[in-house]
Structure formats: C-alpha cells, structure tokens
N, C-alpha and C positions, 0 to 999 in steps of 0.2 A: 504494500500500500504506500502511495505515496505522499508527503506531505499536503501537498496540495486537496489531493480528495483525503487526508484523512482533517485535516483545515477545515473544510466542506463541511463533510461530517458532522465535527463537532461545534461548525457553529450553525448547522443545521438543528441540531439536535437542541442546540441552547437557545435560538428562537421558538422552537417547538413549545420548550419549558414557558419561555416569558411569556409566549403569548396564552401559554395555557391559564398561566396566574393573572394574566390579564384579563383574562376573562370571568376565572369567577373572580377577581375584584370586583368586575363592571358587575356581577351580578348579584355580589353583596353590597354594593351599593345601591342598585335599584331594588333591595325587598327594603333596605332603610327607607330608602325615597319615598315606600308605598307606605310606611309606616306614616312618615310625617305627610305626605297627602289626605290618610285615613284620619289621621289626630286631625286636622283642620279641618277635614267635612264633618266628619263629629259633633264638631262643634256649631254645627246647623240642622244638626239631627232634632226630633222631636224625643221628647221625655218623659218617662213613667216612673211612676214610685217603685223602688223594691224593696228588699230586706237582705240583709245578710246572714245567710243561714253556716256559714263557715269562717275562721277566719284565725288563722293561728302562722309560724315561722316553720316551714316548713323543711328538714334535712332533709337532704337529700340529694344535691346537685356538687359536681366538684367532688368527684369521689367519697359521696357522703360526708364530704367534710363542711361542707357551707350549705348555706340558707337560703330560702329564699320566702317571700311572702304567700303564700296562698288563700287567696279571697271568691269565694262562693257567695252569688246572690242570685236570689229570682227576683220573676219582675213579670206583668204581664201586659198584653199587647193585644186591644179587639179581643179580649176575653180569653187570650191562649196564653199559657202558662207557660215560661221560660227560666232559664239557669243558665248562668254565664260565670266567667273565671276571668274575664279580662276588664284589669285595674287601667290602664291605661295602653296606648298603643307604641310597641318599642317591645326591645328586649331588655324585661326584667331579668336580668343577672343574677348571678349567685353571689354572696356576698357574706360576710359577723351575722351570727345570729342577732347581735343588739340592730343591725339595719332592717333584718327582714321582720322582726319583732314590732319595730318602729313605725313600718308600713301595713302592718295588720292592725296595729292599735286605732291608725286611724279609718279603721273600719271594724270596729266591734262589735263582736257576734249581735244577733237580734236589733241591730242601729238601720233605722229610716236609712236610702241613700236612693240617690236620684241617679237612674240612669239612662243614657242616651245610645238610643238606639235607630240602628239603620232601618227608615222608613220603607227600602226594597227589601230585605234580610232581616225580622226582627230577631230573630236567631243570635245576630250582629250586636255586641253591645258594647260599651264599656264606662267607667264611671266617671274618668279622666277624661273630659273633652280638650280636642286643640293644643293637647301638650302632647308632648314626647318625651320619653326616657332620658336624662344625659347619656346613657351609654349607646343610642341610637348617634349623638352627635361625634362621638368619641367614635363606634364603628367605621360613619364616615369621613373621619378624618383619618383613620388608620389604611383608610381603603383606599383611600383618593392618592395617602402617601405611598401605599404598593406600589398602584398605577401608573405612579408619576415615576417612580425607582423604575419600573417593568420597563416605562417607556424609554428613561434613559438608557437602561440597560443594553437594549434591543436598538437603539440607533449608536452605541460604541460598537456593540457585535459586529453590525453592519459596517460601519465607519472603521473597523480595526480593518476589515478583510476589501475593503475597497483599495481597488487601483487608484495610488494616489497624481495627479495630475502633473506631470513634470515639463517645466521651459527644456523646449528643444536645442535649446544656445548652452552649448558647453561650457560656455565661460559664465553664467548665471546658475548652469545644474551642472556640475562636474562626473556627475554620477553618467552621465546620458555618455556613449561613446559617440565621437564623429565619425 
C-alpha cells in the first residue's frame, strides 16, 4: 500500500467519523430546539385544574446513584381523565438528591396545580409553561461547540491533504524545478 492511498484512506475514514458526529450533533440539537418551540407554544395552551397524585426524588438515574424529580398528576379535558409526568419541557437530569427533592416539594402530593395542555393532544401536558430546563440550554451549547470543532476538524482534514498552490517562478518557489 502506498502512502498516498493509505493518506486516502485515512482521511477518508476521518471524514466519515466527523461527519458522523456531525450529524447526531445536528440532531441533538434539533430535539433541544423542539423542546424550546414546545415550552413556548405551551404557553398559549388552554388550562385545567389537576392534582398531584405523586410526587417524591426519585433514584434511580446515573447508575443508581442520583436523583431525579418525579411528579405525577391528573387532570381532565371534555370530561376524559388524564395523567401526565411532564414538569416542564427539556431534559430533567439527574442530579443531589437535595435538587430532585427541591423540585418535588414544589409540587406536593395532593397540591391544586394548573396544567397546560395541548388543545390537539390532551394527552400532551405539562405544568411548566414557556420555560425550559437550563440543561436544554447547556445541551445546546455543548452541541453547537461539537459542530463547530467537527467542522473545523473536517476543513484541516481536507486543507492538510490539498495540493497546495505553488508560483511557477523558481526564484519566488525554489521548490518548483525549471
């Protein structure tokens, strides 16, 4: 094999990778996106009383090592009874049990709470209208900084293995033979 195709190769191979992680960046960052589209129309959703029938720090996530909130409520819609688990839209993390604790208190078993739900989907709900997680913003800052690395990455790949332009004037390129 010769340098040349094994060159090839491997910077075949190394666009292959970048572009692979470029892609699920691009598509960790569009389920965030659809998070914070869902948080904003939320908040033009129509709303029903419910209750919270749940509501404790949940172990369980991070190799049983951390917490996270879990909150159960119903709620009803034109007479049909519904249950839902989603506190706001984003990804609630895992986290100190004193956070996930913190996040359930303010929702105390048997506690009135208002929740807004998706007038196509009542199914659809959540109690957090129009906001979004911090770690949905932190996602996409992580994802955007991939991208941006991928994409450096992937034009030196390319820029390494490019024939670079040389003055055909041997006395400006020494390299060039006359």
């Amino acid at each position: 094999m010769t340098a040349i195709s094994y060159s090839n190769k491997l910077k075949t191979m190394m666009l292959g990778f970048t572009g692979s992680v470029m892609l699920l960046a691009l598509l960790a960052i569009g389920v965030y996106a659809n998070d914070i589209i869902s948080a904003d129309r939320a908040s033009s959703w129509p709303t029903s009383e419910g209750t919270v029938i749940y509501s404790e720090a949940t172990r369980g996530c991070g190799n049983g090592l951390a917490f996270w909130p879990k909150v159960r409520y119903q709620y009803a819609v034109a007479g049909q009874d519904y249950t839902s688990d989603n506190l706001v839209f984003g990804n609630i993390g895992c986290g100190p049990e004193t956070d996930a604790v913190t996040i359930a208190r303010q929702f105390p078993l048997h506690a009135n709470v208002t929740v807004h739900f998706n007038p196509d989907n009542p199914q659809e709900a959540v109690l957090v209208a129009g906001k979004v997680l911090e770690d949905t913003w932190v996602g996409i800052d992580v994802f955007a900084s991939l991208l941006a690395f991928c994409l450096l990455f992937g034009y030196f790949v390319v820029r390494k293995n490019k024939p670079q332009d040389r003055c055909p004037d041997p006395l400006l390129n020494p390299a060039v033979d006359s």
